[in-house]
N, C-alpha and C positions, 0 to 999 in steps of 0.2 A: 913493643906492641901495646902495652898496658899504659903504657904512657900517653903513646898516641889516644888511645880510646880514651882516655883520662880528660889529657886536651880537647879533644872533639867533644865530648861531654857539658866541660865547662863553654869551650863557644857557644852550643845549644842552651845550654842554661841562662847563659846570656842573653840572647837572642830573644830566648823567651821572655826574660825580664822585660827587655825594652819594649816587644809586643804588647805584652800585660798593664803597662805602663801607658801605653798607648790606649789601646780598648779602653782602657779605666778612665782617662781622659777624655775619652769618646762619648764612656758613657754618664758624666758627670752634666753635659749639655755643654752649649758656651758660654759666657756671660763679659763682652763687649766693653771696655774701655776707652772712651772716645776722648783723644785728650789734642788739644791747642797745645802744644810742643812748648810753645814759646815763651806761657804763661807756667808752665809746671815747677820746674827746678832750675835754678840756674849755678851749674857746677865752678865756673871760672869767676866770677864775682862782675860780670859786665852788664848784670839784669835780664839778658835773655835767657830765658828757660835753650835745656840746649840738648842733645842726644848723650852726653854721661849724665845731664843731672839726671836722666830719665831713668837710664844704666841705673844711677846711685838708687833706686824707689823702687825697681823690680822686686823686693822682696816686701813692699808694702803693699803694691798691688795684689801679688800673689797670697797674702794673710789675708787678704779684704777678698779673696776668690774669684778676682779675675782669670779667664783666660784666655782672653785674645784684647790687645790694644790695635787702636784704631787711629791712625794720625794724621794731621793735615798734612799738605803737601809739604816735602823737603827742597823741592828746588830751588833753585840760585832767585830774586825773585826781589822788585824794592819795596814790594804793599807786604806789610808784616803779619798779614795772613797767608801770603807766597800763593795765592791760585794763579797770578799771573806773571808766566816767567820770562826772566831772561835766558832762562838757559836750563832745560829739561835735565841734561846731561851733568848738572855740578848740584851736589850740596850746598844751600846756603849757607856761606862762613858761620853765621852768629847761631848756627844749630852744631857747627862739627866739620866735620871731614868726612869723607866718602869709607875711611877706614875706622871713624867714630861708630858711621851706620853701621857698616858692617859686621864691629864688633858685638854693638847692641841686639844685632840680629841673631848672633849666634848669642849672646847671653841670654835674647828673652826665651830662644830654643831653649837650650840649658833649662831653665824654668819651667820646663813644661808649657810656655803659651805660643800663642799666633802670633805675626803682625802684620794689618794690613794699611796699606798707600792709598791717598786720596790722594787722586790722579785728575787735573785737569788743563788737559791738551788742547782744546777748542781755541787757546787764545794765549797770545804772546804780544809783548811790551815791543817799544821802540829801540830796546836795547839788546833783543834778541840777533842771533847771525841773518834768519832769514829776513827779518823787516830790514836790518843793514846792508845788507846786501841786495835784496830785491826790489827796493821802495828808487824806482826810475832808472832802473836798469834791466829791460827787456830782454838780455843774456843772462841774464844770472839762473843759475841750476833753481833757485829754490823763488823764479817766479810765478810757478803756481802754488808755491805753499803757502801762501797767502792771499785773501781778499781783497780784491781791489775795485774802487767805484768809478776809475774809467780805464783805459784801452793804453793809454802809457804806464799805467802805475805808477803814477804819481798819488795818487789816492786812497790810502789805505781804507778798506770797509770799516765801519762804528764795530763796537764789542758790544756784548750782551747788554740789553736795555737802548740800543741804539746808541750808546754811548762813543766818542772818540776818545775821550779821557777818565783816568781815577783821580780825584781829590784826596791825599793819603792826610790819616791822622795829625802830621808832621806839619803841614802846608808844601809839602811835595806835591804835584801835578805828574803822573803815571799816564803815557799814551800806550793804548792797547788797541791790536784790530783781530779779526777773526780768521783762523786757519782752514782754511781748504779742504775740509774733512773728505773733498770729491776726488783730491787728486791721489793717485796712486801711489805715487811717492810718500806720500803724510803718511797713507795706510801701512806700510813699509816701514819706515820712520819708527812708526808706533809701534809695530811688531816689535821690532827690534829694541824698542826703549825700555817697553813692559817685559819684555824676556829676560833683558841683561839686570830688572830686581829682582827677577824670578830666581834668576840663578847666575850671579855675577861672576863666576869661574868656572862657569859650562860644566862643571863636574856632575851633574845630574844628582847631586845628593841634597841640596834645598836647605841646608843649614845656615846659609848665609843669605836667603832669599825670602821676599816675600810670600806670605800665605793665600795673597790675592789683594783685592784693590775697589776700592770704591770711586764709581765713576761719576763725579761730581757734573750737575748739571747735562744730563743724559738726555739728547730728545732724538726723535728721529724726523724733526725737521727745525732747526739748531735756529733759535730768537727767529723765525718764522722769514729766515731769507730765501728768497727764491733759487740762490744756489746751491741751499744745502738741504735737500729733502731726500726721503725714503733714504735716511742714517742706517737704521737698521742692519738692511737689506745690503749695503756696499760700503759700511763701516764696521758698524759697531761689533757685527754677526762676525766675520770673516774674520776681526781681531781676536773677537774672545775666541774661536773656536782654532788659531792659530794657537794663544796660549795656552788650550786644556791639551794639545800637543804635548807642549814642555813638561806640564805639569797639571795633570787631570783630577789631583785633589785639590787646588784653588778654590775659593769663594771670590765670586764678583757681586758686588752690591751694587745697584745703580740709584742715585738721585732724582726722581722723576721730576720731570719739568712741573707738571700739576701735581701742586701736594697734594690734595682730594681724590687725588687719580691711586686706583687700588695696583695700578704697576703689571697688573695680570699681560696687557701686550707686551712687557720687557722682558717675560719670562718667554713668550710663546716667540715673537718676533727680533728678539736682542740678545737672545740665550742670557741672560744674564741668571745666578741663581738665588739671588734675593732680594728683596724691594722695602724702602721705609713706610712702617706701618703710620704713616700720619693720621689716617681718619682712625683708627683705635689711639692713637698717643689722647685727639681731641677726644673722643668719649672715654679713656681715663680721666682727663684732666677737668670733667663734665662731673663728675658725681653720677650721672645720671646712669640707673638701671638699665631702664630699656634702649638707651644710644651704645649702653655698656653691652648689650643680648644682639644689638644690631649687627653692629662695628666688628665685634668678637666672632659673630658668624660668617661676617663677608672676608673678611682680614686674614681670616686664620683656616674657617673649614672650609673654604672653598680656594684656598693655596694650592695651586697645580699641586701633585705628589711631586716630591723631588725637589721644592722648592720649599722656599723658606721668608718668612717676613719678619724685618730687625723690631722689633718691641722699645720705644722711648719713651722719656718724659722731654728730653732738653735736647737742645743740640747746640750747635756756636752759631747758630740763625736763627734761633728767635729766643725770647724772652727764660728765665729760669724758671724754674716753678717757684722754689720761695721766695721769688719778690712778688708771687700773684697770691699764694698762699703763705701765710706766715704761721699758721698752725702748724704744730712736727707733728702731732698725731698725724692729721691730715696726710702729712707729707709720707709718713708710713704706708698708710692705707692706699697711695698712689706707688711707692714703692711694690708693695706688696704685688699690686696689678699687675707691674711692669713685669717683675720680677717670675711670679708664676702663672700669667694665664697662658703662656707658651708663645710661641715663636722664637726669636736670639734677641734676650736682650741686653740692649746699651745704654751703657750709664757713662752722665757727661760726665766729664772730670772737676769732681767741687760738689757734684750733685748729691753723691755720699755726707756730704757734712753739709747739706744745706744751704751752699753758698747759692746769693741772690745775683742778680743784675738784671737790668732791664734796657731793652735798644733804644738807643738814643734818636734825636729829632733835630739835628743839629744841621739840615740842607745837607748839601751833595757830600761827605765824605764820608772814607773808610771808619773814622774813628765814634761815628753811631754803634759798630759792631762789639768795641769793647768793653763796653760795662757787661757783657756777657761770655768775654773771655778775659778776664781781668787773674789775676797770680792766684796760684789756688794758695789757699789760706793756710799753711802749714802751722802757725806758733797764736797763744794765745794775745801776746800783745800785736797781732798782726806787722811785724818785722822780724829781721833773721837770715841767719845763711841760708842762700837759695832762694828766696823771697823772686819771683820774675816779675820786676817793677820796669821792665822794657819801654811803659807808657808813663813814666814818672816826670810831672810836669809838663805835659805837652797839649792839657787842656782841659774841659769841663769833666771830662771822665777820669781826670786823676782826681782835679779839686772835689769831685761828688763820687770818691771810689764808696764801693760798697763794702770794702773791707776796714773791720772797725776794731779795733785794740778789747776784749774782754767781753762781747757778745756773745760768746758760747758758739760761734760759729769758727774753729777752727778745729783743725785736725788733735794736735795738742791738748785741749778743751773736753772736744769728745770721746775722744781715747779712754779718758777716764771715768768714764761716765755712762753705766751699763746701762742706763734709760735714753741715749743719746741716738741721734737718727744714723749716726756712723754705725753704730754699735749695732740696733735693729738692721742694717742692711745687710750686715757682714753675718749675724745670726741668719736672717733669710735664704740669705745664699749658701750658707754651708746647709739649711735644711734643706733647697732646692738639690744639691750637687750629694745630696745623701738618701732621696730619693727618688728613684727609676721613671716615675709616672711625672713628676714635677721636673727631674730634667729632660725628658724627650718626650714625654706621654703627649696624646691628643686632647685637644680642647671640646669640650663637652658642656652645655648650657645644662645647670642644676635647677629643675624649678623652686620656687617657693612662695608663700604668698604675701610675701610684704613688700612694696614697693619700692621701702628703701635699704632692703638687703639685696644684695648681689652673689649670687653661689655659680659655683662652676666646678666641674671634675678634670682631671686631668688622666688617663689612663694610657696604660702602656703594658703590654704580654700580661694582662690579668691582674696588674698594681692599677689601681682605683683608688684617687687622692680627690679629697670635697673643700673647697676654699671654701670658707662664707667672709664677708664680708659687709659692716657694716657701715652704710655710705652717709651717715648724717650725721650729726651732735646730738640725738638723743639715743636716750634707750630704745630696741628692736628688740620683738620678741616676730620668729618663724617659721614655719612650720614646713618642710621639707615635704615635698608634694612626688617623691620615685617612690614609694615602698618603703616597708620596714628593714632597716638593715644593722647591721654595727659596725658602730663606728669608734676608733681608738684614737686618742687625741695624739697629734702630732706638733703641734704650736697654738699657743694661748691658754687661758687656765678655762675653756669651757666645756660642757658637757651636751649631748646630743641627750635628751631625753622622750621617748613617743616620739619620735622624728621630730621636735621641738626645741628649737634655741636659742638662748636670749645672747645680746650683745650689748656690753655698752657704749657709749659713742665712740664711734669709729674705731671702732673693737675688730681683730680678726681673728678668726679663726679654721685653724687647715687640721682633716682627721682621715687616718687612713681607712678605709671602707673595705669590710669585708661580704 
């Protein structure tokens, strides 16, 4: 009998741990790793970054404080960004195997993190089953799963941008047409595709499944064809709310068609529960105060409850920040933004150590996109095991890569080097994830009256945290315009005196407010 109770004791104790483990991780916030797969590590030595070299890095993500990765799509796929597939249903060889994923998936568990899929279904290649099968053949099961521009289907519909074809980096020519998002079957289709990541052995336990998914290129009425309108309402809706079925702790992100667009219908009319903060990314990446007081109210406090907005600087679609700013201070103080004015934020992969690139202008192809998804920079002579040189030799964006032997931009480099912008992100983040108001608290406008100081509070069950921030190259002096309070320094060496603060350029500083 004593033994039994003994046992039953330790299961609970157990139990408990993983709960506590959990909560703790809940309440730490998230903080988003956005990574291009294929440029990160490359385990097998054939230059593609790949799903072990990824495996092989989890515990350097996890030291730098990440907890949830965010990855392009893995399907089968010939444009080496893989959004347009051949085949929803396979891994692309040059990332792994289907039993690679899934390994990863329970390893990045194991870790303590997320991961979610960037999912985009709208549109399949000429080497998909349905265009082979369907394209002039009026019987075929999967002749509504696709577009067609006349009455035999002969005619596949243009892809996003009206386009018939992709120009890939290689000089490969990619044909792509648009999927049917009307017909029932696709919707179907989809259920069934996004379920079987959710949870690939039905077991309902989620260890080998994703955490949810980002819905690239999201609209509810898809490049503005007349057969695909009011998505919401007979797609997008009826998917998601099939998958909070399976699994009702998922995150959906969606990609809004208009980046300016604050996303607020994708939450009310697409259930989705999170949207990219683009107009706050552009009033960080602005300096400016009052775009920073705007952005920051529309963005953040006026976020339905329940919802949530992803916080960026970069992403694999536009530009880096340090090829616009080459200043590290700078790059701090935009870090710093990202990092605590609240919402979930993502950091690109490279963006930690500063890696540059800028989109290229080279006419119709894919390979404009890679100088901002180029090898993350692992070693100081920029070469080495793992190096994902995928794009080596195959044109103006290898001969002008951004990555340069002894720059001080590499992972290796800054590691050692406690003033280094690696180094400030990973100190940032472990102060975010150590306190209650900076990882989950509300956003709060702090006045002051200097023009080129920016302050904000972040509050959470009665923890009241005060960013200031100083947004120019010279010296600011403040004066904190709420009342007298006190305040206990939590990062940077400054002091709050008569509600008064100097900073010097591009100086920050966070204090806990009592």
């Amino acid at each position: 009998m004593k033994k039994n109770m003994l046992i039953t004791f330790l299961l609970l104790l157990n139990v408990t741990a993983v709960w506590a483990q959990k909560v703790n991780a809940a309440d730490k916030g998230e903080v988003i790793y956005h990574i291009c797969q294929r440029s990160f590590y490359d385990s097998n030595g054939d230059l593609h970054g790949d799903l072990n070299g990824l495996r092989q890095k989890l515990d350097y993500l996890q030291d730098l404080g990440v907890t949830a990765i965010l990855l392009l799509p893995l399907y089968d796929a010939d444009c080496y960004h893989n959004y347009f597939a051949n085949d929803f249903e396979t891994i692309d060889a040059e990332f792994g195997s289907m039993q690679d994923y899934i390994a990863l998936v329970k390893d990045i568990h194991k870790h303590g993190m997320k991961i979610y899929l960037d999912m985009e279904t709208q549109y399949v290649t000429e080497k998909h089953l349905w265009w082979k099968d369907a394209v002039g053949n009026l019987q075929s099961p999967y002749s509504d799963y696709i577009l067609f521009d006349d009455a035999a289907h002969t005619k596949p519909a243009t892809m996003v941008f009206d386009l018939h074809e992709l120009n890939s980096y290689d000089g490969s020519v990619i044909k792509v047409t648009t999927v049917n998002l009307q017909s029932k079957k696709v919707l179907n289709y989809n259920e069934q595709l996004f379920a079987y990541f959710l949870d690939p052995n039905k077991d309902g336990k989620f260890d080998d499944g994703a955490d949810g998914f980002r819905l690239d290129h999201a609209m509810d009425n898809l490049d503005n064809k007349p057969a695909l309108t009011n998505l919401f309402a007979t797609f997008w809706k009826p998917l998601l709310v099939d998958l909070k079925k399976i699994n009702p702790n998922i995150k959906i992100v969606a990609e809004q068609a208009e980046w300016k667009d604050y996303g607020f219908e994708y939450f009310e009319n697409a259930g989705v529960d999170r949207m990219f903060g683009f107009n706050l990314q552009g009033a960080i990446l602005s300096f400016n105060k009052q775009q920073l007081i705007n952005k920051a109210d529309t963005t953040l406090r006026l976020c339905p409850k329940g919802k949530e907005q992803i916080v960026f600087l970069e992403n694999h679609d536009i530009d880096r920040f340090a090829s616009l700013e080459k200043n590290v201070q700078k790059q701090k103080v935009a870090a710093t933004l990202m990092l605590l004015i609240g919402g979930v934020p993502s950091i690109y992969y490279g963006q930690e150590i500063g890696m540059q690139g800028k989109t290229g202008m080279l006419g119709n192809t894919d390979g404009n996109g890679i100088p901002v998804r180029e090898a993350f920079d692992w070693y100081q002579s920029g070469e080495g095991k793992g190096m994902a040189f995928w794009y080596k030799n195959t044109g103006e964006w290898w001969n002008k890569t951004n990555l340069k032997p002894n720059d001080g931009i590499s992972l290796e480099e800054e590691i050692k080097d406690s003033n280094s912008l690696f180094n400030y992100y990973k100190k940032l983040i472990k102060l975010k994830q150590s306190n209650p108001a900076l990882a989950n608290g509300e956003y709060a406008n702090a006045e002051n009256d200097n023009s080129k100081v920016f302050s904000f509070y972040r509050i959470n069950s009665g923890r009241k945290v005060l960013v200031i921030v100083n947004l120019s190259n010279e010296f600011q002096k403040a004066i904190l315009l709420d009342g007298f309070k006190k305040y206990t320094s939590l990062f940077g060496e400054n002091n709050i005196h008569k509600n008064e603060v100097e900073l010097n350029p591009f100086e920050v500083a966070v204090f806990e407010v009592k």
